[in-house]
PyMOL commands that place a pseudoatom at each C-alpha (Angstrom):
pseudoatom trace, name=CA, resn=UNK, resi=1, chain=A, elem=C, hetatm=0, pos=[-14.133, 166.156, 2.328]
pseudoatom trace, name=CA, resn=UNK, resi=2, chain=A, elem=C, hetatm=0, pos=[-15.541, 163.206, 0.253]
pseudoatom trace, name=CA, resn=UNK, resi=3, chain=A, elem=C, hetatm=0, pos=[-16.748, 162.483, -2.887]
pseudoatom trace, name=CA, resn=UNK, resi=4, chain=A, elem=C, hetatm=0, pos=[-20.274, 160.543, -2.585]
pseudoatom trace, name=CA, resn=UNK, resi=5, chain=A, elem=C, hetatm=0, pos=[-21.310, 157.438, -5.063]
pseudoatom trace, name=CA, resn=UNK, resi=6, chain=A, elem=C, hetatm=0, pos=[-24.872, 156.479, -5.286]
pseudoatom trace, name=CA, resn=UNK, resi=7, chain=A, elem=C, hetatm=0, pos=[-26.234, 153.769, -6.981]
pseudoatom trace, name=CA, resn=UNK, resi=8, chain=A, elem=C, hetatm=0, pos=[-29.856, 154.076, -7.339]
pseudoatom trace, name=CA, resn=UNK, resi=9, chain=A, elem=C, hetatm=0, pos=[-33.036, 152.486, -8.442]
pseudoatom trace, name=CA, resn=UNK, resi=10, chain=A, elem=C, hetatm=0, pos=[-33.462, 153.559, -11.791]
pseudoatom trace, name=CA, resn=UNK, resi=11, chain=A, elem=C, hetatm=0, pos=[-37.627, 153.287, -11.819]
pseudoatom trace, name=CA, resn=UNK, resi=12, chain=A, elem=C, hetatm=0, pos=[-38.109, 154.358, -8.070]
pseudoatom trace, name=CA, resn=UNK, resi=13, chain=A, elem=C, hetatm=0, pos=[-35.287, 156.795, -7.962]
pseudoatom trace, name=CA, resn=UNK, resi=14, chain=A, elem=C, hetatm=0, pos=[-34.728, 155.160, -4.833]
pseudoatom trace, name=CA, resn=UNK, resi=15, chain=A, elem=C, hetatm=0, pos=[-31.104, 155.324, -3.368]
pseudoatom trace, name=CA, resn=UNK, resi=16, chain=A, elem=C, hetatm=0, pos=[-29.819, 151.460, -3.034]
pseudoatom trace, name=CA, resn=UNK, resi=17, chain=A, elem=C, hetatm=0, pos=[-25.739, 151.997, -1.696]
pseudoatom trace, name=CA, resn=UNK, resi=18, chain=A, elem=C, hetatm=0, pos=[-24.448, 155.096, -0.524]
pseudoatom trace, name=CA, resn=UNK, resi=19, chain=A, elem=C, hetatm=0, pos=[-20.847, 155.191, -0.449]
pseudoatom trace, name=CA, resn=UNK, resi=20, chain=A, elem=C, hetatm=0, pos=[-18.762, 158.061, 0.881]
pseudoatom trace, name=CA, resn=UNK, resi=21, chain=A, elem=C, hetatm=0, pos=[-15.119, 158.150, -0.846]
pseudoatom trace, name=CA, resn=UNK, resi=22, chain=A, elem=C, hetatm=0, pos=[-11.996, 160.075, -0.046]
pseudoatom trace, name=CA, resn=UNK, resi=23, chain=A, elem=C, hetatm=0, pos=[-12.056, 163.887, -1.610]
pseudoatom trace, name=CA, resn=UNK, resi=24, chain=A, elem=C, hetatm=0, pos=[-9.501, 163.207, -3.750]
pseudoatom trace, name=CA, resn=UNK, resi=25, chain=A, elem=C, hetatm=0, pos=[-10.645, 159.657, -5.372]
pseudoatom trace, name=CA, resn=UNK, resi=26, chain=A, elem=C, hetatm=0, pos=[-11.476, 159.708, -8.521]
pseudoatom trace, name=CA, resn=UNK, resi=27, chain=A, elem=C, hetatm=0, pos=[-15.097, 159.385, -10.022]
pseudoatom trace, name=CA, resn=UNK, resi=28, chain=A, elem=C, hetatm=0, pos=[-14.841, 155.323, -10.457]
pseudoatom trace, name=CA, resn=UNK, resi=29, chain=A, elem=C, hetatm=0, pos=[-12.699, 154.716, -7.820]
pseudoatom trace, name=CA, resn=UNK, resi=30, chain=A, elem=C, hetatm=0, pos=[-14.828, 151.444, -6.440]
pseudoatom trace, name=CA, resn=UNK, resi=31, chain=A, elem=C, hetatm=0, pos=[-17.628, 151.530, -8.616]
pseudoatom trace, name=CA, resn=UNK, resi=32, chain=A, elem=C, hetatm=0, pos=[-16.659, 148.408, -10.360]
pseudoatom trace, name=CA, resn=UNK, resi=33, chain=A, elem=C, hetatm=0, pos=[-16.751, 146.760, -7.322]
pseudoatom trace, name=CA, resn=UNK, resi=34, chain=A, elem=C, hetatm=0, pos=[-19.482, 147.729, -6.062]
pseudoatom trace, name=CA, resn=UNK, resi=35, chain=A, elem=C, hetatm=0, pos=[-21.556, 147.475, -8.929]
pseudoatom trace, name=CA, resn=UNK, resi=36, chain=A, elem=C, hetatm=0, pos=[-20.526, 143.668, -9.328]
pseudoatom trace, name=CA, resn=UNK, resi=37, chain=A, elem=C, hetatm=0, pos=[-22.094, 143.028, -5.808]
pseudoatom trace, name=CA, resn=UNK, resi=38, chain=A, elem=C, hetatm=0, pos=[-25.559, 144.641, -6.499]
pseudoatom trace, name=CA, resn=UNK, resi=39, chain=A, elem=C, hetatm=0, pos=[-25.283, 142.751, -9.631]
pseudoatom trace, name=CA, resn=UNK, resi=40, chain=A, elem=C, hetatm=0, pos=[-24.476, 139.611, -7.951]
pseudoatom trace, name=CA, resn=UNK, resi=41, chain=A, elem=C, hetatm=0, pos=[-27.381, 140.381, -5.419]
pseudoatom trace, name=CA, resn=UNK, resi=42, chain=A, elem=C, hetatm=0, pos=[-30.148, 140.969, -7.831]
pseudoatom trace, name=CA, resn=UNK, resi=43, chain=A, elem=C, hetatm=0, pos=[-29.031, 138.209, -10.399]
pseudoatom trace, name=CA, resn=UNK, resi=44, chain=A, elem=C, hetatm=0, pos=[-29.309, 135.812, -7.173]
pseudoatom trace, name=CA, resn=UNK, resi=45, chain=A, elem=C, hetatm=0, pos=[-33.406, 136.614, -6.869]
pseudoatom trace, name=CA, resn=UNK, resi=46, chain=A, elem=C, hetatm=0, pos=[-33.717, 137.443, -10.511]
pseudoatom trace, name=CA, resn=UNK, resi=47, chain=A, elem=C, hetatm=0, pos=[-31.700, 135.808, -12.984]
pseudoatom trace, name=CA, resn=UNK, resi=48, chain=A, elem=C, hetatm=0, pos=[-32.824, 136.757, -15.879]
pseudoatom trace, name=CA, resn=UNK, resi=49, chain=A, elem=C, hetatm=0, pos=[-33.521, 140.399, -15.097]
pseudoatom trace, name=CA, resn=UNK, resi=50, chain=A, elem=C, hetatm=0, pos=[-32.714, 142.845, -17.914]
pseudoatom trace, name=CA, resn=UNK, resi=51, chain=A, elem=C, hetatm=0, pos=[-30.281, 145.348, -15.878]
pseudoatom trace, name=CA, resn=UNK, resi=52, chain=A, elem=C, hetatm=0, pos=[-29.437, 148.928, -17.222]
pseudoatom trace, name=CA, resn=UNK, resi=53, chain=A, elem=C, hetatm=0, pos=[-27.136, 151.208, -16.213]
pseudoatom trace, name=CA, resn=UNK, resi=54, chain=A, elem=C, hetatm=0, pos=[-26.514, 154.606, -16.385]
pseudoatom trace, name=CA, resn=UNK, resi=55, chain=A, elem=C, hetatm=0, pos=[-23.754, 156.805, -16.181]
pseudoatom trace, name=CA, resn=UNK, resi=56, chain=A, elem=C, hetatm=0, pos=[-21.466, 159.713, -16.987]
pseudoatom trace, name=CA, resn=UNK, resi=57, chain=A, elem=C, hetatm=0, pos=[-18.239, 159.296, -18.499]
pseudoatom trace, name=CA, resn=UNK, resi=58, chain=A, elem=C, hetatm=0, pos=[-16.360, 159.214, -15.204]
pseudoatom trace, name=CA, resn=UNK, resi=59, chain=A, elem=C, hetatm=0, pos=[-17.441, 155.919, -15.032]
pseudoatom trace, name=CA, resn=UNK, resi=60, chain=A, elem=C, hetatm=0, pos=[-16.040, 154.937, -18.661]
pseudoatom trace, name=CA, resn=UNK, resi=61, chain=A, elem=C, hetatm=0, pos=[-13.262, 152.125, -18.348]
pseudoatom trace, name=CA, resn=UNK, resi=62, chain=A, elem=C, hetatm=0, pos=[-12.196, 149.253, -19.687]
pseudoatom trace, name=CA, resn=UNK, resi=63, chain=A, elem=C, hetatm=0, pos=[-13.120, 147.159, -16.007]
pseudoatom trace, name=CA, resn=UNK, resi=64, chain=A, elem=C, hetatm=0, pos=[-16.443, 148.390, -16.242]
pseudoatom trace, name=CA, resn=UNK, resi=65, chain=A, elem=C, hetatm=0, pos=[-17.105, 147.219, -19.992]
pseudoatom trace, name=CA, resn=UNK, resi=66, chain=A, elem=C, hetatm=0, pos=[-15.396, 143.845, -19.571]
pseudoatom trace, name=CA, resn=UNK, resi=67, chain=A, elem=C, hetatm=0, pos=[-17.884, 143.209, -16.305]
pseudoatom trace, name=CA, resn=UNK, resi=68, chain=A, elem=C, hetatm=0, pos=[-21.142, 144.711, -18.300]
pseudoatom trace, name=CA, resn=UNK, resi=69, chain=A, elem=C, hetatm=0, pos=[-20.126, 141.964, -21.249]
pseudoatom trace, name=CA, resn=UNK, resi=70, chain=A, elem=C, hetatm=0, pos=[-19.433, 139.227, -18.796]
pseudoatom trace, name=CA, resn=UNK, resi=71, chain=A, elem=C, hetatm=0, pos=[-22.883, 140.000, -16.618]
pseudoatom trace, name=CA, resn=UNK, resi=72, chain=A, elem=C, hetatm=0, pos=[-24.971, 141.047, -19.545]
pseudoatom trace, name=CA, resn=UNK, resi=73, chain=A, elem=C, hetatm=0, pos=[-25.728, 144.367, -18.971]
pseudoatom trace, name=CA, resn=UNK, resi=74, chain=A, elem=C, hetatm=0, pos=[-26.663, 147.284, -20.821]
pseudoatom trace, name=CA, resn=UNK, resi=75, chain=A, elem=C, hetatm=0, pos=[-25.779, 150.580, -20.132]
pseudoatom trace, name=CA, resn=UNK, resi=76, chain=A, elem=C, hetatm=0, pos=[-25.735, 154.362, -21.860]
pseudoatom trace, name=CA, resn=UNK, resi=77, chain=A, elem=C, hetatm=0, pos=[-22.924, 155.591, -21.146]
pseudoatom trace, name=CA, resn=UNK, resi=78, chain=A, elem=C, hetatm=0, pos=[-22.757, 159.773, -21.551]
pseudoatom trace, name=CA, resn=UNK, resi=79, chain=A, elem=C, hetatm=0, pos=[-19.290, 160.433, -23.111]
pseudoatom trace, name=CA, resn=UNK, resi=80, chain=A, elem=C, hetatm=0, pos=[-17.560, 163.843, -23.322]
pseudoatom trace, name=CA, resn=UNK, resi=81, chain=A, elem=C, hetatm=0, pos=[-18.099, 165.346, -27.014]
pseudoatom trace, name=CA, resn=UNK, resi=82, chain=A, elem=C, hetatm=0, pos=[-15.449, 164.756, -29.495]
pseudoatom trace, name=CA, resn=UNK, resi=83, chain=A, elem=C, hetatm=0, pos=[-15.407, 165.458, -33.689]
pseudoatom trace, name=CA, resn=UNK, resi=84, chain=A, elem=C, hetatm=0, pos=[-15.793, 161.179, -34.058]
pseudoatom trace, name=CA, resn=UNK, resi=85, chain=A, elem=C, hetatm=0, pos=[-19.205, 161.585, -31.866]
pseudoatom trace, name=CA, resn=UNK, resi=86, chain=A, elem=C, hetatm=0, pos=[-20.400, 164.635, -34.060]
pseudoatom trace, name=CA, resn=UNK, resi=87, chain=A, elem=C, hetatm=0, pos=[-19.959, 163.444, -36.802]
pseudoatom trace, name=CA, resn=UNK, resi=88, chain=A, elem=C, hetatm=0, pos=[-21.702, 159.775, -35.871]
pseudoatom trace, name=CA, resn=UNK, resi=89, chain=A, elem=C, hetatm=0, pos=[-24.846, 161.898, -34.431]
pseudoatom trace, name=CA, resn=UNK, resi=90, chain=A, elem=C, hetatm=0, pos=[-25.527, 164.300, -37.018]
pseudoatom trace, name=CA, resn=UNK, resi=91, chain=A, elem=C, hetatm=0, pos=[-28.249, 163.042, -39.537]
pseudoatom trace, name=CA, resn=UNK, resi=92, chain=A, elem=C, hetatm=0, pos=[-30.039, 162.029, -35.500]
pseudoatom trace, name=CA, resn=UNK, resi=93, chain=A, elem=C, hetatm=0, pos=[-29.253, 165.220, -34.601]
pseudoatom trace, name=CA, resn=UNK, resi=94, chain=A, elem=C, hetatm=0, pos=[-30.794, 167.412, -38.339]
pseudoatom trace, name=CA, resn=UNK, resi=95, chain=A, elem=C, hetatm=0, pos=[-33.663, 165.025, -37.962]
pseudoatom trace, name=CA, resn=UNK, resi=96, chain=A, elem=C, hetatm=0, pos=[-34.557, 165.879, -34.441]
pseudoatom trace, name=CA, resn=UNK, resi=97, chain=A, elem=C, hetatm=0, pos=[-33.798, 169.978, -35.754]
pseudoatom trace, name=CA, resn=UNK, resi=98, chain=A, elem=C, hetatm=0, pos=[-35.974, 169.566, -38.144]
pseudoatom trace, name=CA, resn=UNK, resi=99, chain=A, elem=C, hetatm=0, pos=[-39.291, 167.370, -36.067]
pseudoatom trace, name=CA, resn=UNK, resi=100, chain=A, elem=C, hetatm=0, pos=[-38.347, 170.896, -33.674]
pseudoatom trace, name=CA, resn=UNK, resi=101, chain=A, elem=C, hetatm=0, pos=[-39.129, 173.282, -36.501]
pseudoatom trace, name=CA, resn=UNK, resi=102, chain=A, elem=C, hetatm=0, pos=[-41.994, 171.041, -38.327]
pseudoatom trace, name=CA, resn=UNK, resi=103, chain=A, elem=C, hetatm=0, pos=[-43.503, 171.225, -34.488]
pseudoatom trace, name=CA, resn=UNK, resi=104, chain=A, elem=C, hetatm=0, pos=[-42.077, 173.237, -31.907]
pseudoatom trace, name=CA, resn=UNK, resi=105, chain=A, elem=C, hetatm=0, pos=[-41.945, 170.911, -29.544]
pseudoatom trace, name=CA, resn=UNK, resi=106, chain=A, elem=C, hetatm=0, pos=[-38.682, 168.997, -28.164]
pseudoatom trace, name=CA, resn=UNK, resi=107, chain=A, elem=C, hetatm=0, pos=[-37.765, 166.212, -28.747]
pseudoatom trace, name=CA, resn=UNK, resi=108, chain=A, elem=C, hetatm=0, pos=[-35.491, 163.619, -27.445]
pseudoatom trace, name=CA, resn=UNK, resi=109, chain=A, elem=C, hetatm=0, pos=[-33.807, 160.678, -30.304]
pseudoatom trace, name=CA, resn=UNK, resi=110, chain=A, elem=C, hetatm=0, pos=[-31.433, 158.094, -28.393]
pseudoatom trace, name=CA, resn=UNK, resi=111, chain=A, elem=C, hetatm=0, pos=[-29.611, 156.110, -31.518]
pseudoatom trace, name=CA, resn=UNK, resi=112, chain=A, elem=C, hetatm=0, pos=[-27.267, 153.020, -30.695]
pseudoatom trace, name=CA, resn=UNK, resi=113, chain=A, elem=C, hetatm=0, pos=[-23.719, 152.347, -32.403]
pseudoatom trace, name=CA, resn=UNK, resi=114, chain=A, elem=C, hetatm=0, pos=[-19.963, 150.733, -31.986]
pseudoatom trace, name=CA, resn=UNK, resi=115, chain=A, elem=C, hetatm=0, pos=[-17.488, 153.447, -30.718]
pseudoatom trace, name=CA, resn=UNK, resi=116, chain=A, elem=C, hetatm=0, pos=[-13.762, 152.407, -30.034]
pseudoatom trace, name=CA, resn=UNK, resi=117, chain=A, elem=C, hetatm=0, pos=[-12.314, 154.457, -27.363]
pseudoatom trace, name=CA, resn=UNK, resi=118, chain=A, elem=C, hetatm=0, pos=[-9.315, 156.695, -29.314]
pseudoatom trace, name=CA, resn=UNK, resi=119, chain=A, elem=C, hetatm=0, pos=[-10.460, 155.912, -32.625]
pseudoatom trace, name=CA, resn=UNK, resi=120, chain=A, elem=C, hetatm=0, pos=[-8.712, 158.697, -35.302]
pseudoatom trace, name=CA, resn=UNK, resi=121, chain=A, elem=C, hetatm=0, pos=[-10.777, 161.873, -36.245]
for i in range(1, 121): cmd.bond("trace and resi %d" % i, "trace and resi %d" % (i + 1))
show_as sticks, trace
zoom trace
């Protein structure tokens, strides 16, 4: 049994390294890594390439922050719900409610702010 990592292409959807893991690794087991190389790669033929990644909170670590600061990436990062988050997302969260009502269509708000990891409730 494994448990598969794919990095892919994030405009062509393209798959760019497969990587088969042992069942039992866990979800970033290598990813730092491996990431680092395809960021070494691309950085070689375009430096100044704005890279973005993408990624569940599996991938959440303190390795994989200290490389996206050092390489200058930017990332979204989706984190597991917790009462901090809520409450940081709610006036995003009424407004989008409310555009939903006003037009009954769905929409999608993406808002940006500083979150420390085990910060009190």
């Amino acid at each position: 049994m494994y448990n598969e990592l794919f990095f892919h292409d994030g405009d062509t959807g393209q798959i760019i390294v497969p990587v088969l893991r042992p069942g039992n690794s866990h979800s970033n087991k290598w990813y730092v890594s491996i990431l680092k190389r395809i960021i070494l790669k691309i950085r070689k033929v375009y430096p100044q390439m704005k890279i973005i990644i993408r990624a569940d909170s599996g991938f959440s670590s303190a390795p994989f922050y200290k490389m996206a600061d050092h390489y200058n990436l930017y990332y979204a990062i989706g984190l597991a719900s917790n009462e901090v988050l809520k409450r940081r997302v709610k006036r995003a969260e009424q407004a989008v409610k409310h555009l939903y009502q006003a037009e009954g269509e769905k929409h999608q708000h993406f808002i940006s702010f500083d979150y420390k990891v085990g910060e009190l409730a």
